[in-house]
C-alpha positions in Angstrom: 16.6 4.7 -23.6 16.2 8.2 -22.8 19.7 9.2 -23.9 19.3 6.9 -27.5 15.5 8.9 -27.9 16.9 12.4 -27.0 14.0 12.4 -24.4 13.7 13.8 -21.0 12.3 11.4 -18.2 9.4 14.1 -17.1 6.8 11.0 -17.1 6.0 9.9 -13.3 6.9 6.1 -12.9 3.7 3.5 -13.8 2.9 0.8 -11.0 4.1 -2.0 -13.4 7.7 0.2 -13.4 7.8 0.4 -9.4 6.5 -3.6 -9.4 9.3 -4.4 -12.3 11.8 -2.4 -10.1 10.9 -4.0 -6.6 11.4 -7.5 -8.5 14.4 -6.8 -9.4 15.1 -5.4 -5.9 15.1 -1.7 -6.7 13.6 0.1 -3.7 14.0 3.2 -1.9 16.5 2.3 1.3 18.2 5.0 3.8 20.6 3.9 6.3 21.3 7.0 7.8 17.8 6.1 8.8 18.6 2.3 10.2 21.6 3.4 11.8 19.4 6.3 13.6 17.3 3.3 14.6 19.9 0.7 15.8 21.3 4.0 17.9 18.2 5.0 19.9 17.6 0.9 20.6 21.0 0.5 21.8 20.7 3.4 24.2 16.9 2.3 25.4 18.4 -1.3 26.0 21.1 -0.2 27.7 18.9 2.1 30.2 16.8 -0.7 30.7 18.8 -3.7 31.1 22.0 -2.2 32.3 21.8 -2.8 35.8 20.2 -6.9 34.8 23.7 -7.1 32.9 26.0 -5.8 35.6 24.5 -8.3 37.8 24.6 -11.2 35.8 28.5 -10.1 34.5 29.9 -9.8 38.1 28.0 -13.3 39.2 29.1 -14.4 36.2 33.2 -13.1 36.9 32.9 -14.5 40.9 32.0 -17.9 39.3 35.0 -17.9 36.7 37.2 -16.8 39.0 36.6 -19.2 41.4 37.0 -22.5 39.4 39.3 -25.4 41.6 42.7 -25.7 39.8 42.0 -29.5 38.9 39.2 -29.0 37.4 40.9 -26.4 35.0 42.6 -30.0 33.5 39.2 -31.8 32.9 38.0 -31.1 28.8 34.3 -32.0 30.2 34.1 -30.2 32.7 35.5 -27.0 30.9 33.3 -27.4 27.9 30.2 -27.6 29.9 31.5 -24.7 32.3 32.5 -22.9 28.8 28.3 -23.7 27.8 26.7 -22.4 30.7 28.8 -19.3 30.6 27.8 -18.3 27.0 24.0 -19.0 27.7 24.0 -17.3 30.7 25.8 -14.1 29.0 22.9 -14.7 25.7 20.3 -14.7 28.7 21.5 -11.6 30.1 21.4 -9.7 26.9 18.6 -11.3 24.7 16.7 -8.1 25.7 19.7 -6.1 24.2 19.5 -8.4 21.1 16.0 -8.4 20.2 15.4 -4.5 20.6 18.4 -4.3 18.0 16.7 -6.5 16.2 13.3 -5.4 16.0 14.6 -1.9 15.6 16.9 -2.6 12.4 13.8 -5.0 11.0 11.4 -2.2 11.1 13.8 0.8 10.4 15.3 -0.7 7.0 11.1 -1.9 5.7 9.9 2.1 6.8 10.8 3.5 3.0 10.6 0.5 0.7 8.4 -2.1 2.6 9.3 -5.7 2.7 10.8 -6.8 -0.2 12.8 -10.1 -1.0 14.5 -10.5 -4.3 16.9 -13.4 -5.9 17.5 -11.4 -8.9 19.4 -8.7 -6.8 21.7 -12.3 -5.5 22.6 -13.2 -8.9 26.1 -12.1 -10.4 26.2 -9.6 -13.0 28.6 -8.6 -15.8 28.0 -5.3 -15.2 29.2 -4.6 -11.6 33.2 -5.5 -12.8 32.6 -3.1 -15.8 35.4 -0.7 -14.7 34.1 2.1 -16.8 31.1 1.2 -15.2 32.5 1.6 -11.9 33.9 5.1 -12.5 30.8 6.6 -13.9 29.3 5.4 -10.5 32.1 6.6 -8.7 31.8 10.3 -10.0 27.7 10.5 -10.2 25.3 12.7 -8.3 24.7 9.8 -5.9 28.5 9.2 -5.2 29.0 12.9 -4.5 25.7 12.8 -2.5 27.2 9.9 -0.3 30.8 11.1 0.5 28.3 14.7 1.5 26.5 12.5 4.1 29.9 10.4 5.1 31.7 13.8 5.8 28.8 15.1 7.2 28.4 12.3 9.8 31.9 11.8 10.9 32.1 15.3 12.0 29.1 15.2 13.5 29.7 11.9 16.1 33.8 13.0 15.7 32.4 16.3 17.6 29.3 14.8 19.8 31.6 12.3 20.6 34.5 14.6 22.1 31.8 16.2 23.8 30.4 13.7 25.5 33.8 12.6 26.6 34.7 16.0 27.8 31.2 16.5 30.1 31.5 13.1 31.5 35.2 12.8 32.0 34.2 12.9 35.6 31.9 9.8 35.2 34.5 8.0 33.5 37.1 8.6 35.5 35.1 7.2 38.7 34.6 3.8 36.8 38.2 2.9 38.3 37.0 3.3 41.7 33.8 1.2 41.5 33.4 -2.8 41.8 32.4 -4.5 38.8 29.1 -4.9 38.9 28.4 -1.0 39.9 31.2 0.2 36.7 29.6 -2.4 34.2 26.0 -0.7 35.4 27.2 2.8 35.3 29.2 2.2 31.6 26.2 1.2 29.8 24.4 4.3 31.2 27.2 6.5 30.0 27.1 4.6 26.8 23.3 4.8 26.3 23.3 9.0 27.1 26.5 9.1 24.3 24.3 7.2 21.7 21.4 9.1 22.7 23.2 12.6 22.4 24.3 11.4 18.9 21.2 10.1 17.8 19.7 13.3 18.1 22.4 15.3 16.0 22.0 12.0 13.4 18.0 13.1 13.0 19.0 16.2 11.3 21.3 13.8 8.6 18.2 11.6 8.7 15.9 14.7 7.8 18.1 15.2 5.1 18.4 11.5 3.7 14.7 10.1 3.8 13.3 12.9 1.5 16.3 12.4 -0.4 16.6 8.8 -1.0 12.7 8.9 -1.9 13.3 11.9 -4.3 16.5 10.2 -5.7 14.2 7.2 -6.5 11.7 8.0 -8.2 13.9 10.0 -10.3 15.2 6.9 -10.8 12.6 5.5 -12.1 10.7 8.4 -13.8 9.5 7.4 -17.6 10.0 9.0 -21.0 6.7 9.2 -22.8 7.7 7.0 -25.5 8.2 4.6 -22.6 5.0 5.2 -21.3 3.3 4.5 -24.5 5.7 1.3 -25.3 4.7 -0.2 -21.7 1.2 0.3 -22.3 1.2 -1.0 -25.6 3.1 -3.9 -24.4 1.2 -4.6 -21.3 -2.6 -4.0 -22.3 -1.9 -6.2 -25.9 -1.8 -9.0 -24.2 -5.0 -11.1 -24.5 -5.2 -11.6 -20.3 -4.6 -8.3 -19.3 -7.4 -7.3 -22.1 -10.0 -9.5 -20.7 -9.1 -8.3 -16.9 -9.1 -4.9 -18.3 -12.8 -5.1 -20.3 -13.9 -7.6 -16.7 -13.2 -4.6 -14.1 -14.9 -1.9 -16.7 -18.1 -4.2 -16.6 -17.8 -5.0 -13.2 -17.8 -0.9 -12.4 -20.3 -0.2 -14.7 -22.4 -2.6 -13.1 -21.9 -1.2 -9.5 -22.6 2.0 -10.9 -25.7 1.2 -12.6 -26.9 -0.5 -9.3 -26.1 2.7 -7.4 -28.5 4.4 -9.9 -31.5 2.2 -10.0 -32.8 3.7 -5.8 -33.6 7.2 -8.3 -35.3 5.5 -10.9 -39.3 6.4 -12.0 -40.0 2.8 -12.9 -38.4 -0.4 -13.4 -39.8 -2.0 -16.8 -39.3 -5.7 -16.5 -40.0 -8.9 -18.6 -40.7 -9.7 -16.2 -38.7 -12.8 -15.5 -35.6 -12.1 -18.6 -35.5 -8.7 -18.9 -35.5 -5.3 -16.3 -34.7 -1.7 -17.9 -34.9 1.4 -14.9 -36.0 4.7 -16.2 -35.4 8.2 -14.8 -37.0 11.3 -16.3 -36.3 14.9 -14.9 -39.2 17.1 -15.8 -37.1 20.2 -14.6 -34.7 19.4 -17.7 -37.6 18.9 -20.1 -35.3 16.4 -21.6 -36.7 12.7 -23.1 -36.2 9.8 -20.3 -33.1 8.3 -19.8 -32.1 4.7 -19.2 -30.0 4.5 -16.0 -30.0 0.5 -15.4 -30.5 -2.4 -17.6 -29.7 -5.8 -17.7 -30.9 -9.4 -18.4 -31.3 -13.1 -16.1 -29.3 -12.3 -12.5 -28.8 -8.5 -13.4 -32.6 -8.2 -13.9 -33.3 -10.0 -10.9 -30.5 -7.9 -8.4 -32.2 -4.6 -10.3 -36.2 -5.8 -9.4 -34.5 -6.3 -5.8 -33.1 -3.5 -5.5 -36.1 -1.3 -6.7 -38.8 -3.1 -3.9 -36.1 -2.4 -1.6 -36.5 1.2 -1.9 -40.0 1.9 -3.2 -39.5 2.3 -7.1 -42.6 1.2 -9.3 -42.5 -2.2 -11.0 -44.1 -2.4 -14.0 -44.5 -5.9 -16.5 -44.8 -5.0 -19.6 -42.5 -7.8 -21.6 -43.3 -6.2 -25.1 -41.8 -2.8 -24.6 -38.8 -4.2 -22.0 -37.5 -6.3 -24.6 -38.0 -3.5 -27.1 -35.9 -0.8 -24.6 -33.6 -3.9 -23.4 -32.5 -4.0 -27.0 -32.6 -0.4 -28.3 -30.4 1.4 -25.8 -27.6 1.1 -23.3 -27.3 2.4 -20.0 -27.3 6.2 -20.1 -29.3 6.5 -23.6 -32.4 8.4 -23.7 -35.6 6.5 -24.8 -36.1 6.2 -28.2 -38.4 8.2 -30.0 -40.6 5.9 -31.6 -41.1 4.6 -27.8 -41.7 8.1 -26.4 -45.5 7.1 -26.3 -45.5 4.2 -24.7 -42.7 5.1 -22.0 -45.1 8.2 -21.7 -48.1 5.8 -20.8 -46.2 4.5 -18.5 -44.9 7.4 -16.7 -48.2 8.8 -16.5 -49.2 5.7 -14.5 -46.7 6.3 -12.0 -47.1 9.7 -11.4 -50.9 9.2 -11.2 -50.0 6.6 -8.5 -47.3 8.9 -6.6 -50.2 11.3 -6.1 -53.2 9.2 -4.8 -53.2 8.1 -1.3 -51.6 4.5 -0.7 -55.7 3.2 0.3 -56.6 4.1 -3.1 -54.0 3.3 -5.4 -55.6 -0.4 -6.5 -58.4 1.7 -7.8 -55.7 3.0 -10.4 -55.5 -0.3 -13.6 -51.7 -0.4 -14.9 -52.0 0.2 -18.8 -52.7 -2.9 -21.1 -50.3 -4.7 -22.8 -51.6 -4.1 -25.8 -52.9 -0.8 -25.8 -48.9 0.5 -25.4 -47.8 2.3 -29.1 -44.7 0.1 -29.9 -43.9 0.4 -33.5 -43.2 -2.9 -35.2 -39.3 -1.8 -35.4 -38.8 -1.9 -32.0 -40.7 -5.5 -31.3 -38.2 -8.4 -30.7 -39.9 -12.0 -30.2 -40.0 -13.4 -27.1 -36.7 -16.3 -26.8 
C-alpha cells in the first residue's frame, strides 16, 4: 500500500498490526540464536552424561557381542533382544534428549514468544510466484542471509580445524583406549569443540537478534494513511466503541475515587446522590467539583470520605442541584456560590474547634441555603 500511496512507512506498528501479524504467524525468529542454543546443550549434556553413556554403550556392545549362535535364528528372541537394546540406548541418552529439547523450546520462543498459527500451514499462490521468488531472492534479507551463511561457515570451517589441530593428540589416543574409556573421552572432545564454537557463534548471534528484531518491525512499520484507515476501521465498530467509552468511565471513575481522600466536604442526598468538593484558598479560585456520582457511586464516595476524615454534609436540595449542574472537574456554579459558601464556612468553623466541642457547632438549615429556583430539581 505504501508503494500505490507514494508514502513512506515512518509510522511505528499498532498492537492490532503486531496481533494481525502474529495470527498470521509473522514473528520475529533468529536461528543463529537456536542453533547457539542447541550448541551449548549439546556440549553441557555431553560433559555431564558422557561417562553414564560410555558405560551403558560398552555393557551394551559385551551383551551384543555375546549372543549364542542359535539364538541369532529365533525372530522372537531377536525382536525382543532388538527392544531392550533401543530402550536401553533411549535410557542412556534421555538426559541428552531432553536438554536438546528444552534448549531449542526456549531458544526459538526468546524473540517472538509462543506462537501457533494454521494460517502460516495453509498453501498459498503466492510462494510458486516465480517473479515472486526472485524479488525474494535478491532483497535486503536474502543478501543479509548468504552475509550470515558465509559468515558462519568460516567461522566453524576455522574453529573447527582448530580444534582438530590442538587436540590431534587426544584424538589420536582414542585408538588406544577400550570402548567404554574412547566413547567417554569422544563426547568430552565433542562437547569442548561445540563449546569453542559456540562462543565464536555469540558474536553472529550479537549480530542476528538486534537484527532480526530491527528487520521486523520494519516489517511491519505503518504509513499514516494506514494508521488512520485502521483506526477508522477498528474503533467504527459498535463493540469496540462501547469497550472503548466502558474503560474511559471505568478510569474516570478510579480517578475520581483517588480524588475524593482531598476533598473539603462531601454533599450528599443523602441516600441518591454524593458531590465532593475541593476549594484551594491559595488559588483564590471558585470550588471545584472533584467526585460525583449517583446510587453505588454515591455510596463507595460517602465510604470513602468516613474512611479518611472528610465532612459529610446532607443537604438533598443543593446535592441534587450540584449533582445536575456540573461534571467532575467543573467549578461550582455561580448562582450556588452562596450556598456552597455556607457550607464551607461550616467546615472550616469545625476544622478549627477542638473535636470536645464540635457538637456545639449546628450544620446550616436546609432551608436557610440560597439556591435559586434554576438550580432546584424535584426529588425522584
Amino acid at each position: 500500500m505504501a508503494e500505490e500511496t507514494g508514502q513512506e512507512k515512518t509510522q511505528e506498528p499498532t498492537a492490532k498490526r503486531i496481533q494481525d501479524a502474529r495470527k498470521k504467524g509473522d514473528i520475529a525468529r533468529s536461528k543463529e540464536l537456536t542453533t547457539l542454543a542447541l550448541l551449548m546443550a549439546s556440549a553441557a549434556a555431553a560433559l555431564m552424561f558422557g561417562s553414564h553413556v560410555g558405560h551403558t554403550m560398552m555393557r551394551m556392545f559385551s551383551h551384543n557381542f555375546s549372543i549364542r549362535g542359535d539364538a541369532v535364528s529365533d525372530p522372537a528372541f531377536m525382536f525382543l533382544h532388538l527392544y531392550e537394546a533401543l530402550w536401553e540406548s533411549f535410557f542412556s541418552l534421555w538426559g541428552f534428549f531432553l536438554m536438546v529439547f528444552l534448549a531449542s523450546f526456549f531458544s526459538s520462543i526468546a524473540l517472538g514468544g509462543w506462537n501457533f498459527s494454521g494460517e502460516s500451514l495453509q498453501p498459498k499462490g503466492s510462494r510458486l510466484n516465480p517473479l515472486a521468488g526472485i524479488k525474494r531472492m535478491f532483497s535486503m534479507k536474502s543478501l543479509v542471509e548468504l552475509f550470515k551463511a558465509i559468515a558462519k561457515v568460516l567461522v566453524v570451517g576455522s574453529v573447527s580445524v582448530l580444534v582438530v589441530m590442538v587436540m590431534r593428540p587426544e584424538l589420536m589416543a582414542l585408538t588406544a583406549e577400550n570402548i567404554e574409556t574412547s566413547i567417554e573421552h569422544a563426547l568430552e572432545v565433542l562437547a569442548w569443540s561445540f563449546l569453542l564454537i559456540s562462543a565464536t557463534m555469540i558474536l553472529v548471534v550479537l549480530v542476528d537478534v538486534p537484527y532480526q528484531l530491527y528487520d521486523y518491525n520494519k516489517k511491519l512499520k505503518m504509513t499514516m494513511q494506514e494508521v488512520k484507515d485502521e483506526m477508522k476501521n477498528t474503533e467504527g465498530k459498535p463493540e469496540v466503541k462501547g469497550r472503548i467509552r466502558q474503560l474511559q468511565y471505568e478510569m474516570s471513575q478510579r480517578t475520581m475515587m483517588k480524588d475524593v481522600p482531598n476533598a473539603d466536604v462531601v454533599i450528599t442526598n443523602p441516600t441518591h446522590y454524593a458531590v465532593a468538593i475541593k476549594y484551594d484558598q491559595s488559588q483564590g479560585d471558585a470550588p471545584v467539583i472533584i467526585a460525583r456520582g449517583a446510587d453505588f457511586v454515591a455510596l463507595k464516595i460517602r465510604e470513602i470520605a468516613q474512611q479518611n476524615d472528610v465532612q459529610i454534609l446532607s443537604s438533598p436540595a443543593l446535592a441534587r442541584a450540584l449533582f445536575y449542574a456540573t461534571e467532575v472537574g467543573d467549578e461550582v456554579p455561580t448562582g450556588l456560590y452562596t450556598a456552597v459558601a455556607q457550607v464551607l464556612a461550616y467546615v472550616y468553623q469545625l476544622k478549627n474547634t477542638p473535636s470536645y466541642n464540635q457538637s456545639s457547632i449546628p450544620p446550616p438549615r436546609e432551608q436557610d441555603l440560597e439556591i435559586p429556583e434554576t438550580f432546584r430539581v424535584d426529588p425522584d
